[in-house]
C-alpha positions in Angstrom: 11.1 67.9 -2.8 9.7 65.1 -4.8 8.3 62.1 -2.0 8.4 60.0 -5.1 11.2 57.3 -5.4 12.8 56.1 -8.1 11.9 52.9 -9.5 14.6 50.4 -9.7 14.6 48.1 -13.5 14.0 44.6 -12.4 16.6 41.9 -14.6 13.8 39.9 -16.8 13.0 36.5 -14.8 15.3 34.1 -17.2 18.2 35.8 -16.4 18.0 34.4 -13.3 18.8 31.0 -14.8 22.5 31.8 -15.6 23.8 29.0 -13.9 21.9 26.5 -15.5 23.3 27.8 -18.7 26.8 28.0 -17.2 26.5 24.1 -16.2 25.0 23.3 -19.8 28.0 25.4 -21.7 30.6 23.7 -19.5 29.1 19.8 -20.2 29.4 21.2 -24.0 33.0 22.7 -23.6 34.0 19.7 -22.4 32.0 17.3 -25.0 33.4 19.9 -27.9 37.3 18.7 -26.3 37.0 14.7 -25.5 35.8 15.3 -29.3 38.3 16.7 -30.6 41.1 14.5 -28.3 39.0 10.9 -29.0 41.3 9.5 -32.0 45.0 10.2 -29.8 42.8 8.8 -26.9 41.9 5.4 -28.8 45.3 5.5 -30.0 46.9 5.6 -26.4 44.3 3.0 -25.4 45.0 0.2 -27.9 48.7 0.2 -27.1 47.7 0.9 -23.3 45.6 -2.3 -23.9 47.9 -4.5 -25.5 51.1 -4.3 -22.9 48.1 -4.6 -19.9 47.1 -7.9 -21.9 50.7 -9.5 -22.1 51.0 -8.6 -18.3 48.1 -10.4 -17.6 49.1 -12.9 -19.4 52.5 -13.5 -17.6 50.3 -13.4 -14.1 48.4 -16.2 -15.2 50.8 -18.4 -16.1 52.8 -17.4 -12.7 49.5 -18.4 -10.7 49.5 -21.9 -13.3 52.9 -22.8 -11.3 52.4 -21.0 -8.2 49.4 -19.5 -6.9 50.1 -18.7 -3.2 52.8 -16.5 -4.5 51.5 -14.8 -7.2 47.5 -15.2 -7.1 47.9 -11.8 -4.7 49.8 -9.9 -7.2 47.0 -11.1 -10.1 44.4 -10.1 -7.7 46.0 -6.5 -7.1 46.9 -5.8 -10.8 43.6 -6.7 -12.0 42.2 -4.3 -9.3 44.1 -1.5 -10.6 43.2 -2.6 -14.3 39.6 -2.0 -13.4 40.6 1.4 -11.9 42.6 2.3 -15.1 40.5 0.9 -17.8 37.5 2.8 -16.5 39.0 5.7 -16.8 39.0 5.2 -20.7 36.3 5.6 -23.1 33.2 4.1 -22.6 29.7 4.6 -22.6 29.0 3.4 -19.4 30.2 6.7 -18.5 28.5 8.6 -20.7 25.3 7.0 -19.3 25.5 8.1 -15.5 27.4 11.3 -16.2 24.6 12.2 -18.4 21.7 10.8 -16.1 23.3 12.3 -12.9 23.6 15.9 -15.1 20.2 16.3 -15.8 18.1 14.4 -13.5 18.0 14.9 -9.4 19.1 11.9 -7.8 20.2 11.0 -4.3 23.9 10.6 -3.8 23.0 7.3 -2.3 21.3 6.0 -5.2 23.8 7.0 -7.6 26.3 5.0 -6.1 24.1 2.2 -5.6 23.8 2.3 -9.6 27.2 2.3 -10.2 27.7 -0.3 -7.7 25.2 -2.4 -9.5 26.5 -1.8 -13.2 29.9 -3.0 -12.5 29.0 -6.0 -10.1 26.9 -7.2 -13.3 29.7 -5.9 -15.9 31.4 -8.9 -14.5 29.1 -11.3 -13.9 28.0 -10.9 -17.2 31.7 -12.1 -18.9 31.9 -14.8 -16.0 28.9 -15.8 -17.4 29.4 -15.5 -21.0 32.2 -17.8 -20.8 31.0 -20.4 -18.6 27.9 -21.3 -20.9 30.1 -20.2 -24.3 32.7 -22.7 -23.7 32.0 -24.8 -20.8 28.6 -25.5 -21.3 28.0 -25.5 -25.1 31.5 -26.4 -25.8 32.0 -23.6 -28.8 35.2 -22.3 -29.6 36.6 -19.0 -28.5 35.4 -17.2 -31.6 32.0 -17.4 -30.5 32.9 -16.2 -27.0 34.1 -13.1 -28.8 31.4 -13.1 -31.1 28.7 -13.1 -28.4 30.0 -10.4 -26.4 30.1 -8.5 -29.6 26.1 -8.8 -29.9 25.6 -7.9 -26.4 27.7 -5.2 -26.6 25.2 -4.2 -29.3 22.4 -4.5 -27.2 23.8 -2.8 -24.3 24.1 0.2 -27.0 20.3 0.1 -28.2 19.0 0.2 -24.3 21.2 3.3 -24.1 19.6 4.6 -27.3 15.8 3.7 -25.7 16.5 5.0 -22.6 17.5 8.4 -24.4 14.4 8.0 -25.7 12.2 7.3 -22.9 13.8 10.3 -21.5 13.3 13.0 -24.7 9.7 11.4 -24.6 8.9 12.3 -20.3 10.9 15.5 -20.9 9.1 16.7 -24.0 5.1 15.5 -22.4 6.7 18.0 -18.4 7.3 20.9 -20.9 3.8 20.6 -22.7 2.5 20.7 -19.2 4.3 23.6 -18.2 4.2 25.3 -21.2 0.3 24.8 -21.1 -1.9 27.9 -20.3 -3.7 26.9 -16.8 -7.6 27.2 -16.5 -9.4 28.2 -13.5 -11.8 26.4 -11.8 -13.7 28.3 -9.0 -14.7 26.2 -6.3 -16.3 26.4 -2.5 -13.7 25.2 0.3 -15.3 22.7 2.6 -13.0 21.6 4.9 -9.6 23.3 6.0 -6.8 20.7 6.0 -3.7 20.7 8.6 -1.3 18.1 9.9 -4.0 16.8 12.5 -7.4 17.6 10.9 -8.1 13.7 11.5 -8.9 13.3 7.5 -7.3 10.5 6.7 -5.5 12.1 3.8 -1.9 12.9 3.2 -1.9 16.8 2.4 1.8 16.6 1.2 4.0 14.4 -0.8 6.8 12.9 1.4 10.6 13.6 0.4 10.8 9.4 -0.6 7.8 10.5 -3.3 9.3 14.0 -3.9 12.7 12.2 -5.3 12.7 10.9 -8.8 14.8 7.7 -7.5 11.7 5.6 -7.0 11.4 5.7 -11.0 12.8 1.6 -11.5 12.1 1.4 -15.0 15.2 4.1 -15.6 17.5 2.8 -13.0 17.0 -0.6 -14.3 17.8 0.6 -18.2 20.6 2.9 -17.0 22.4 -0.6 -15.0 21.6 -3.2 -18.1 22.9 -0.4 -20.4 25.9 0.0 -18.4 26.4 -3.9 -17.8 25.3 -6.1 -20.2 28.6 -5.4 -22.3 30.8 -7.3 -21.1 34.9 -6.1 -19.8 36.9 -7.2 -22.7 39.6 -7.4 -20.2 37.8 -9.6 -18.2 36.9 -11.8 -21.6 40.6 -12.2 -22.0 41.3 -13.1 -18.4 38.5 -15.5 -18.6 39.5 -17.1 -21.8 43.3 -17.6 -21.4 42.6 -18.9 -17.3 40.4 -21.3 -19.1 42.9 -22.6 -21.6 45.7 -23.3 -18.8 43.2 -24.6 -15.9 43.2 -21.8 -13.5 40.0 -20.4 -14.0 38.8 -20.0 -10.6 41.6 -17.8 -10.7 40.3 -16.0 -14.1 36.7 -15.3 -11.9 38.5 -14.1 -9.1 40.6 -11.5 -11.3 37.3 -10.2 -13.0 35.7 -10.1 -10.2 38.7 -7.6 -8.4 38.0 -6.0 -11.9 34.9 -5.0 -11.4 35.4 -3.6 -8.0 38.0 -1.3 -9.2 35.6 0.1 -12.4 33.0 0.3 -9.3 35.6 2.4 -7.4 36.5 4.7 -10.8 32.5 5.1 -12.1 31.7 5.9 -8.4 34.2 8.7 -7.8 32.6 9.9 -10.9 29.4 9.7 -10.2 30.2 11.6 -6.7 31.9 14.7 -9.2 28.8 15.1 -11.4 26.2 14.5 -8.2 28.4 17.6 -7.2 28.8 20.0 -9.3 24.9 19.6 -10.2 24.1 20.5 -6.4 26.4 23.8 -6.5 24.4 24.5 -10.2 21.3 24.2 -8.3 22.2 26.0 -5.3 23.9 29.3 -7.2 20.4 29.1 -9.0 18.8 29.3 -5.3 15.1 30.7 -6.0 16.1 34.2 -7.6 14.4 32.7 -11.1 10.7 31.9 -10.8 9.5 28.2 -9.9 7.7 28.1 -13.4 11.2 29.2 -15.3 13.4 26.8 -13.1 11.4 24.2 -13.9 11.3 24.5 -17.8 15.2 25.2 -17.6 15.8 21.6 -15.9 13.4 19.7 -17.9 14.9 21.2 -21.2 18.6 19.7 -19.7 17.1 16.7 -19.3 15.7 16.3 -22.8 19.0 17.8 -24.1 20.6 14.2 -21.8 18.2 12.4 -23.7 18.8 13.8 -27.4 22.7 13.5 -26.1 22.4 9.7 -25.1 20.0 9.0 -28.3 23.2 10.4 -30.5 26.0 8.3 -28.6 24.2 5.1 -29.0 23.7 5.9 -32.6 27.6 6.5 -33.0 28.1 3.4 -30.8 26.2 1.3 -32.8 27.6 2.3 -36.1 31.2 2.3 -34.9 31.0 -1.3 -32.9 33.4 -3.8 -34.6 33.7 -7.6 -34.1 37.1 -8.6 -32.5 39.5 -8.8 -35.4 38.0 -6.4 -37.6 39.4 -3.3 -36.1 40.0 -1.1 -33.5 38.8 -2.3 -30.0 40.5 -1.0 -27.2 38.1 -1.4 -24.7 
């Protein structure tokens, strides 16, 4: 009788990682389908768009002659506008689903930078037209014309923070990626939690999290706020033209708390489904191979935020020179 016991074939480490590469087919899948659905979406947007304006248009005018009785209903509609409209293309969206995807964040934190995005979404068009038309006294093409440029440069931060992010990704790898060197050395003193040293032996979860990096977080909320509702623009405009503008403010402002509410609830869905990714990963793979597999996602959010600005940028009309929807 043989003592000796069969050896049982060990799966090689990567294979470990399947969930990581689950999570990275299914962002694809789902890019490959928005793809292939994006010209009946635009489509269904700019006649979406056009019926929201005339509605709009018709509350204003009912607030002109009576505003007890119908600032409410301009309040609630442009509420649910915000709701609606964010659920429409935009790259806003692409920015925090893509962050949230490949980089660990707090839920907390995320929220806060949707919060944040929207709040200055529409404080920038309050803005915009308050110095456009009140203060410089320029005509309503310019308002337009002005939102058009910062829409542009809300498209070139996405395309530098893509950047930033390929670059940090691309310098973790060579580090990991780099064969270590041993260093022998003579232990002097034995560290624990009350050795009286002086030092801190371990990093503290507030270091451990990647939130405390405010050079992204401030790129990914001027990316996602400089450009300016065109909704809002509109709202602005015409409140100014029939002297109810307060009013206008008021309605971009209930705006921007319902794209807050939509971008949130998104944010909460990706934050989500990345923590199951991670935990169905668990630590089968090895801490080495988990490690190269998440900073390879997030260079592949990078090289995917580089590419939409570029399309952005190319595609980005003035108003009444094509197609703007949003």
């Amino acid at each position: 009788m043989s003592l000796m016991t069969p050896v049982s074939r060990r799966s090689p480490r990567w294979a470990h990682l399947w969930p990581l590469a689950l999570f990275l087919l299914a962002v694809l899948a789902g890019g490959a389908w928005l793809w292939h659905l994006w010209p009946q979406v635009m489509l269904k947007s700019i006649l979406w768009q056009r019926e929201v304006n005339q509605q709009m248009s018709g509350l204003l005018q009912a607030v002109a002659q009576n505003p007890a009785r119908a600032g409410g209903s301009l309040l609630i509609f442009s509420f649910v506008y915000g709701v609606l409209h964010a659920l429409g293309p935009g790259h806003g969206k692409v920015v925090i689903a893509t962050w949230l995807a490949t980089h660990p964040s707090r839920l907390r934190a995320s929220i806060g930078l949707t919060l944040a995005a929207s709040l200055l979404q529409g404080l920038v068009a309050i803005g915009l037209t308050v110095i456009v038309l009140s203060l410089l006294a320029l005509p309503a093409r310019e308002l337009h014309l002005s939102s058009f440029w910062l829409e542009k440069g809300s498209y070139a931060l996405v395309g530098l923070l893509g950047l930033m992010l390929c670059w940090r990704a691309l310098k973790k790898l060579r580090l990991l990626l780099r064969k270590p060197t041993f260093i022998a050395f003579t232990p002097h003193h034995v560290h624990h939690a009350s050795c009286g040293c002086g030092h801190q032996h371990m990093p503290d979860p507030q270091q451990m999290t990647p939130d405390s990096d405010w050079r992204a977080r401030l790129m990914i909320v001027l990316s996602m706020g400089m450009r300016p509702c065109s909704g809002a623009i509109m709202v602005l405009l015409f409140s100014k033209v029939i002297g109810v503008f307060a009013w206008g403010v008021a309605s971009a402002l209930a705006m921007a708390a319902g794209t807050s509410l939509t971008i949130s609830s998104l944010a909460l869905l990706v934050h989500s489904f990345r923590r199951i990714a991670v935990r169905m990963s668990g630590h089968k793979a090895p801490a080495l191979w988990r490690q190269i597999g998440w900073t390879t996602l997030a260079l592949a959010g990078g090289v995917i935020l580089v590419v939409a600005a570029v399309i952005m940028w190319v595609s980005a009309v003035p108003v009444g020179r094509g197609m703007r929807p949003f």
